[in-house]
C-alpha positions as a Markdown table, in Angstrom:
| # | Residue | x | y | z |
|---|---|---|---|---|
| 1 | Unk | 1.9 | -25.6 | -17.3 |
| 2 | Unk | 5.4 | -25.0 | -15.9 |
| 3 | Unk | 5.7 | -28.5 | -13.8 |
| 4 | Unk | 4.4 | -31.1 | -15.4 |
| 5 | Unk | 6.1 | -33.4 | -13.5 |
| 6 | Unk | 5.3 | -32.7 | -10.5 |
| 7 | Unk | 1.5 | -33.4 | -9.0 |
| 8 | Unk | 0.1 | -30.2 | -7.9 |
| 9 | Unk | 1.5 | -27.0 | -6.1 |
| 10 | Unk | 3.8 | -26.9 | -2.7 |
| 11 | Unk | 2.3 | -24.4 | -0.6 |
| 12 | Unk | 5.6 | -23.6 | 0.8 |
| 13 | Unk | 7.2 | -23.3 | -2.3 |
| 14 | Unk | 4.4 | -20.5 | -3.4 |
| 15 | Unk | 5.3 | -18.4 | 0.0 |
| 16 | Unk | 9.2 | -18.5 | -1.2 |
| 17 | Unk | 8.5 | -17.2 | -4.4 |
| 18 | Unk | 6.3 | -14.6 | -2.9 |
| 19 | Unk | 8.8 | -13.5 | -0.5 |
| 20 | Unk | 11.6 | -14.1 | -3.1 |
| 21 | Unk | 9.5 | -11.5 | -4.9 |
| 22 | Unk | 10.1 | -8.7 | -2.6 |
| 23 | Unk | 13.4 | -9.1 | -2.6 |
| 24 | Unk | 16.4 | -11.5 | -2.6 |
| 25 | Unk | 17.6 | -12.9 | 0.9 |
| 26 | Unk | 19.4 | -15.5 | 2.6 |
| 27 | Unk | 18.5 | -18.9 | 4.3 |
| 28 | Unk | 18.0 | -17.5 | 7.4 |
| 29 | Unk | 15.9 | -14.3 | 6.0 |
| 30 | Unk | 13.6 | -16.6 | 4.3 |
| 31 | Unk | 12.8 | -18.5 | 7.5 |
| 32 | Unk | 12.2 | -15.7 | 9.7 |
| 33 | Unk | 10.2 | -13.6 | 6.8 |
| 34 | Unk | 8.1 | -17.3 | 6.7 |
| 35 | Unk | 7.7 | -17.3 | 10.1 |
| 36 | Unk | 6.6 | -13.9 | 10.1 |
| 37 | Unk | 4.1 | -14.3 | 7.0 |
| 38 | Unk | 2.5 | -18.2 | 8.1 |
| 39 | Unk | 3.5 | -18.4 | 11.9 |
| 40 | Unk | 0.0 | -18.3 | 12.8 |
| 41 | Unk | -1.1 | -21.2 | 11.6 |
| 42 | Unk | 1.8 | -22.8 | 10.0 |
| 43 | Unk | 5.6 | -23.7 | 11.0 |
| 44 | Unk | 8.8 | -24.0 | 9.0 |
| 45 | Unk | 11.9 | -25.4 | 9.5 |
| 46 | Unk | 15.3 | -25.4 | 8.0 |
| 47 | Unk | 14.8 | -29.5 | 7.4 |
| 48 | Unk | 11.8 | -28.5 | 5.3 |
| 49 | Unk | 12.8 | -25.2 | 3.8 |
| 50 | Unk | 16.3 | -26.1 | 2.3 |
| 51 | Unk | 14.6 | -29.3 | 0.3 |
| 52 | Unk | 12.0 | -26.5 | -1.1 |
| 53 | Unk | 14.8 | -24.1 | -2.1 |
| 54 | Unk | 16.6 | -27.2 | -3.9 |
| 55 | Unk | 13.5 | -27.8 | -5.8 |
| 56 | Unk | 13.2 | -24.1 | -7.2 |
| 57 | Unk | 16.5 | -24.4 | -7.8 |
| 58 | Unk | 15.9 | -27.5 | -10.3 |
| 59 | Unk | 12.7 | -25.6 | -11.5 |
| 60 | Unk | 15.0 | -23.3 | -13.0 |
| 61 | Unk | 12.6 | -20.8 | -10.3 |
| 62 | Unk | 15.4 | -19.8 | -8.3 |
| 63 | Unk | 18.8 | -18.9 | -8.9 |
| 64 | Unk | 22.0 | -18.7 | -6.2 |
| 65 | Unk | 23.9 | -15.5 | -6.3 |
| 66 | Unk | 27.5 | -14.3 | -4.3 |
| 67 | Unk | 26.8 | -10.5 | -3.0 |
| 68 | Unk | 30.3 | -9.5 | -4.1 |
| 69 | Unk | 30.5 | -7.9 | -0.6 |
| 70 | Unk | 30.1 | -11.0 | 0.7 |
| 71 | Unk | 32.3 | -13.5 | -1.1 |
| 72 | Unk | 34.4 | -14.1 | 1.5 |
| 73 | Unk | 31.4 | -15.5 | 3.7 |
| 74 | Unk | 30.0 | -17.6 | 0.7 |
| 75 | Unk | 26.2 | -17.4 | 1.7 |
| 76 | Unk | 24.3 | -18.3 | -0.6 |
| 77 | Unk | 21.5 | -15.3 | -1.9 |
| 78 | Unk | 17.8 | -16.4 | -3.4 |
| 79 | Unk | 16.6 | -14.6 | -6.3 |
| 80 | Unk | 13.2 | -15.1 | -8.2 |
| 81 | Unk | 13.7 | -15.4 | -11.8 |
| 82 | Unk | 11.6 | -15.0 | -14.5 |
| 83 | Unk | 10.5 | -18.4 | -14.8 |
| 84 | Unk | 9.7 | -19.0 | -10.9 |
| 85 | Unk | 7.7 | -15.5 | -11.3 |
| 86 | Unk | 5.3 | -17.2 | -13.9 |
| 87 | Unk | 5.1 | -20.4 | -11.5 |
| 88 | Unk | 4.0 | -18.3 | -8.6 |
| 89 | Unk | 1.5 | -16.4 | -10.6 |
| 90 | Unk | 0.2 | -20.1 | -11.5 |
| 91 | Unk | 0.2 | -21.4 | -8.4 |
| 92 | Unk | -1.3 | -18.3 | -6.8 |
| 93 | Unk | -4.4 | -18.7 | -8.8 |
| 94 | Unk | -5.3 | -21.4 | -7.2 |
| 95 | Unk | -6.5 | -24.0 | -10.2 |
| 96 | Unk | -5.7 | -26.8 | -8.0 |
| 97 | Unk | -8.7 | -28.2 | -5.5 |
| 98 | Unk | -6.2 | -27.6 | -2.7 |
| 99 | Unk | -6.6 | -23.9 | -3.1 |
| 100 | Unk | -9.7 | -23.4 | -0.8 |
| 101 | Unk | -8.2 | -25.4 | 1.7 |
| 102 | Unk | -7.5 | -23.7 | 4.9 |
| 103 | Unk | -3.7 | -23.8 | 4.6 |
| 104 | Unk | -3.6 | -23.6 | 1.2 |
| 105 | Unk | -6.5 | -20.4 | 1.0 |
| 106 | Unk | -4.1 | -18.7 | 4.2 |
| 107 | Unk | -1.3 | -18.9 | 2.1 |
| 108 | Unk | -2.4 | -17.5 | -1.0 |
| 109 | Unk | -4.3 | -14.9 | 0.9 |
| 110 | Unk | -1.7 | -13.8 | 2.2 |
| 111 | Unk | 0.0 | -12.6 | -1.5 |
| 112 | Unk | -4.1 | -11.5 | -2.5 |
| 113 | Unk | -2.1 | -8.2 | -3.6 |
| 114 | Unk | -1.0 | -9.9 | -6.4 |
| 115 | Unk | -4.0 | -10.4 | -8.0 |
| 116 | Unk | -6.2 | -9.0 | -10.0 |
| 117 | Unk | -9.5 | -7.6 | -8.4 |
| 118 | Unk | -11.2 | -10.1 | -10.8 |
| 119 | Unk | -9.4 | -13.3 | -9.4 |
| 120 | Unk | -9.5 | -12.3 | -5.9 |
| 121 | Unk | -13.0 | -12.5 | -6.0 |
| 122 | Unk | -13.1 | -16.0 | -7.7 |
| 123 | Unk | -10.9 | -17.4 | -4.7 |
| 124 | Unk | -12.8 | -15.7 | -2.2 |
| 125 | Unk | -16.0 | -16.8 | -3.7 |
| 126 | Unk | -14.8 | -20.6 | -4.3 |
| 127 | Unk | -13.6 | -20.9 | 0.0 |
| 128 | Unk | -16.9 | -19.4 | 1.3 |
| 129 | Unk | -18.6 | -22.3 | -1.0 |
| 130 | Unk | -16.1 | -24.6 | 0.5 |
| 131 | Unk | -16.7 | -23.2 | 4.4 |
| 132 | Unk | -20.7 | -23.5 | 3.7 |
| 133 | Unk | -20.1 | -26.9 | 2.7 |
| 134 | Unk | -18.3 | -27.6 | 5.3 |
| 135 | Unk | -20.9 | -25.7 | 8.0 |
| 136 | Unk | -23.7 | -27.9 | 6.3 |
| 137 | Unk | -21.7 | -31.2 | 6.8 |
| 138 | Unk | -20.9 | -29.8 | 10.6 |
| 139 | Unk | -24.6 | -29.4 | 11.3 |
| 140 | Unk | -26.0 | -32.7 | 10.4 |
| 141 | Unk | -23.3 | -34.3 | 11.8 |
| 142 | Unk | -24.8 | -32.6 | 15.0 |
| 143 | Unk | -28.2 | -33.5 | 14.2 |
| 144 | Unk | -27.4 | -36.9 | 13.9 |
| 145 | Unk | -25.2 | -37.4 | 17.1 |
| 146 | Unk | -26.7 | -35.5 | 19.5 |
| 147 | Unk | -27.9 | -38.2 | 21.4 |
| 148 | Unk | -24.9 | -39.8 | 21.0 |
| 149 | Unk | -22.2 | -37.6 | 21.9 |
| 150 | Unk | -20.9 | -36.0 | 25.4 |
| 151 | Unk | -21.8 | -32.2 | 26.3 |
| 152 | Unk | -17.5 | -31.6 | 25.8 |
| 153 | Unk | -17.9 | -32.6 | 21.5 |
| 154 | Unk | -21.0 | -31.4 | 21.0 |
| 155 | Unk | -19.3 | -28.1 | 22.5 |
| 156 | Unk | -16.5 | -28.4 | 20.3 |
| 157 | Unk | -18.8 | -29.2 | 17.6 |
| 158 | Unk | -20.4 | -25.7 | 18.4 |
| 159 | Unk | -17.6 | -23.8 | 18.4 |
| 160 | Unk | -16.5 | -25.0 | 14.8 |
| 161 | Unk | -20.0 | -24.3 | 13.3 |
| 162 | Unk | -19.5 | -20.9 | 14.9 |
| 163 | Unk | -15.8 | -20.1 | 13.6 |
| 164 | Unk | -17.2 | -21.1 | 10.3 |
| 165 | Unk | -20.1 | -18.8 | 10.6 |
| 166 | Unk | -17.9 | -15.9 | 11.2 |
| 167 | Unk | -15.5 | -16.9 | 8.5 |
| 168 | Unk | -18.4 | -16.9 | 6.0 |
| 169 | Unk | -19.3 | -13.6 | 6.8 |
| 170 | Unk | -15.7 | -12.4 | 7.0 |
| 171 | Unk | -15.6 | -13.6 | 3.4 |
| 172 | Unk | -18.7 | -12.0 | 2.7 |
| 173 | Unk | -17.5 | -8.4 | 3.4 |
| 174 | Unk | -14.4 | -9.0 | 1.2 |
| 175 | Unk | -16.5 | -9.7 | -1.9 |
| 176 | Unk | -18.6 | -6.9 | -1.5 |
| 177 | Unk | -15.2 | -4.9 | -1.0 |
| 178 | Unk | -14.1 | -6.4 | -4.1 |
| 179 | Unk | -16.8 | -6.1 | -6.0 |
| 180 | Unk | -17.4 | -2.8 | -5.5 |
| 181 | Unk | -13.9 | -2.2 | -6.7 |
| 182 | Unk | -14.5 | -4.0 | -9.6 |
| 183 | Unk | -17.9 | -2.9 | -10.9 |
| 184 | Unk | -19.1 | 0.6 | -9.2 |
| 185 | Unk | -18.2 | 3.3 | -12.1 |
| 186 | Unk | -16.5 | 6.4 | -11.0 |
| 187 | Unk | -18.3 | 9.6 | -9.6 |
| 188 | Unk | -19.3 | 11.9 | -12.5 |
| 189 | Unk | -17.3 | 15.1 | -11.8 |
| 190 | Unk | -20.2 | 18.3 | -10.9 |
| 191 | Unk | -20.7 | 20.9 | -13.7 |
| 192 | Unk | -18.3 | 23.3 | -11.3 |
| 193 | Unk | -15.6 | 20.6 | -10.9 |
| 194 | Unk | -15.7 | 20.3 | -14.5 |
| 195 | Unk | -15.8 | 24.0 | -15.8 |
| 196 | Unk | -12.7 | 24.4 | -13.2 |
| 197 | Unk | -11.0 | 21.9 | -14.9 |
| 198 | Unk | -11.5 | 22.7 | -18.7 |
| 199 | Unk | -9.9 | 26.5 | -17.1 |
| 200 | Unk | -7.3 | 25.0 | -15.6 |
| 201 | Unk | -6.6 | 22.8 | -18.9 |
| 202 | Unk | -7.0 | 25.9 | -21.5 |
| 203 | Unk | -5.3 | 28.6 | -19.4 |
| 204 | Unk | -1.7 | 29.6 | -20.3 |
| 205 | Unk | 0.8 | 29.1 | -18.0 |
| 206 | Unk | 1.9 | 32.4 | -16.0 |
| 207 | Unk | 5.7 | 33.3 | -16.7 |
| 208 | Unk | 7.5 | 35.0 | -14.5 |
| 209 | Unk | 10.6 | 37.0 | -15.2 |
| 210 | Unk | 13.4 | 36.8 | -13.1 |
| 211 | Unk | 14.7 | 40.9 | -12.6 |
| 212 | Unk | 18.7 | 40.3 | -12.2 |
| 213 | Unk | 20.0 | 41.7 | -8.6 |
| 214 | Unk | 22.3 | 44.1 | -10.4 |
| 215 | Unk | 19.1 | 45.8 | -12.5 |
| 216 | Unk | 17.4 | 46.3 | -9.6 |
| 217 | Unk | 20.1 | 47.9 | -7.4 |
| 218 | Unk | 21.0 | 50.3 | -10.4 |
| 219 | Unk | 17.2 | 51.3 | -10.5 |
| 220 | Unk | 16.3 | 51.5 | -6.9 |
| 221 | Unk | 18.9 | 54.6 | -6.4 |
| 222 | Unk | 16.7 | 56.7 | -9.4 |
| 223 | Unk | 13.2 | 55.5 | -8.7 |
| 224 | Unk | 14.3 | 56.8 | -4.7 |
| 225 | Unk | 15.6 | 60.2 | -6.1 |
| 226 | Unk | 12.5 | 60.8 | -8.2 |
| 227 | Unk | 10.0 | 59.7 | -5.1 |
| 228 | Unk | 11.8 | 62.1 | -2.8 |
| 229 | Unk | 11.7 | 65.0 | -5.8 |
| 230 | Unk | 8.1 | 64.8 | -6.0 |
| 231 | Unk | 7.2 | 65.0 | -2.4 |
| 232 | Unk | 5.5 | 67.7 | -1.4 |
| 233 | Unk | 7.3 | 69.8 | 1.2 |
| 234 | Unk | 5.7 | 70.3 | 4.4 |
| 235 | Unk | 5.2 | 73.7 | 5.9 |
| 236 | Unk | 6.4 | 74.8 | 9.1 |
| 237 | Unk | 4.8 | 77.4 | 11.3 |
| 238 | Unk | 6.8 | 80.7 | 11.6 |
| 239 | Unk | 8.3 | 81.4 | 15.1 |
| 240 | Unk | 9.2 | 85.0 | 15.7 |
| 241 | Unk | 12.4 | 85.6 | 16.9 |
| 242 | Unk | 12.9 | 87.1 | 19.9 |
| 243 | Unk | 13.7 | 91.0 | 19.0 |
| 244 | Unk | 10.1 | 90.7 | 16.9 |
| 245 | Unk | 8.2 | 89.9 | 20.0 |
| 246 | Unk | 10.1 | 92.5 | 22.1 |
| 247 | Unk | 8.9 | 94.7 | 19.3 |
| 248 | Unk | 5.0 | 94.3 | 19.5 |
| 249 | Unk | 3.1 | 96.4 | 21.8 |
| 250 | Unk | 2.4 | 95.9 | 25.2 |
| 251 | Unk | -1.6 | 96.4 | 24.6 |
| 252 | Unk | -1.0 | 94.1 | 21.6 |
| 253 | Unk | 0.7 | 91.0 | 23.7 |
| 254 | Unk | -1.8 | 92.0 | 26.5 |
């Protein structure tokens, strides 16, 4: 739609514009965040990054900005603009044959987050066909050339038909992960979930006045005053002073 002119999608310029769309960053940020996002099975270098970002640029997909904290080092800043975020969403869709490719799968894979639940299952659906294709391919080729081949092929042979196996079944669990995403409804809520929530919903909020410091202060003094006035006294036993016990009778204090 957007590149008519050109025949089909650069793999490396779909991880620019994915990493673009984080945020903008130098040459040098854009290698290392590539070597950080395809290192594992893919390698970029300035000779092949630079030609990529000149491209963009004449795409209209990228744009050069000046930090103006950083005139006086003129490096040039990468920015996504609105036209290189439709081409990535194109390009990540993968409507191009190359998209179930192992490169060209890893790549967009790696920017899946980008998609909706609904395309990511399409993808991942469209490169386990291409892997079981490829396993059935693999397996007559075995059949065929057993006889034929040394014990160190037909070992490597193995171990392919193996890897593909487990990427099958890799792919496997991520569509059912999708899927249930996708198409499992929502938990009712139970009747006590829901009659806490209508309570919750109809209830009117609680208001609580503020007292000012000064109000309560003048209070406290009075509401003291009238606690204390209507205590009840305690009684104290009489002692008799000492003249009144001289005074009682010797047969009495006996």
């Amino acid at each position: 739609m957007h590149r008519t002119d050109r025949k089909g999608p650069d793999m490396l310029e779909l991880a620019i514009l994915g990493l673009l769309k984080e945020r903008a960053m130098h040459g040098y940020q854009l290698k290392k965040r590539l070597a950080d996002t395809l290192g594992s099975f893919w390698q970029v270098s300035y000779g092949s990054l630079y030609p990529a970002l000149k491209r963009l640029q004449a795409d209209a997909a990228v744009e050069v900005t000046f930090p103006a904290e950083e005139v006086g080092r003129r490096k040039n800043v990468y920015r996504i603009t609105p036209k290189g975020e439709a081409i990535f969403a194109e390009l990540l869709e993968g409507v191009s044959h190359d998209a179930t490719g192992d490169n060209g799968f890893s790549v967009r894979f790696a920017f899946f987050g980008y998609l909706k639940p609904e395309t990511r299952i399409r993808l991942l659906e469209r490169r386990r066909a291409f892997l079981e294709s490829r396993w059935s391919t693999l397996k007559q080729s075995m059949q065929s050339y057993k006889e034929r081949i040394d014990s160190y092929t037909l070992s490597l042979m193995n171990h392919e038909l193996a890897t593909t196996e487990t990427d099958i079944r890799w792919l496997e669990e991520l569509i059912k992960t999708e899927q249930r995403q996708v198409f499992e409804p929502l938990p009712e809520p139970t009747p006590a979930k829901a009659k806490a929530a209508r309570r919750r919903s109809t209830a009117e909020p609680r208001v609580r006045t503020a007292t000012p410091r000064a109000a309560r202060s003048a209070r406290a003094p009075r509401a003291t005053a009238s606690m204390r006035s209507s205590r009840t006294p305690r009684s104290t036993p009489a002692i008799p002073a000492p003249e009144a016990v001289d005074a009682i009778p010797s047969k009495e204090r006996a």
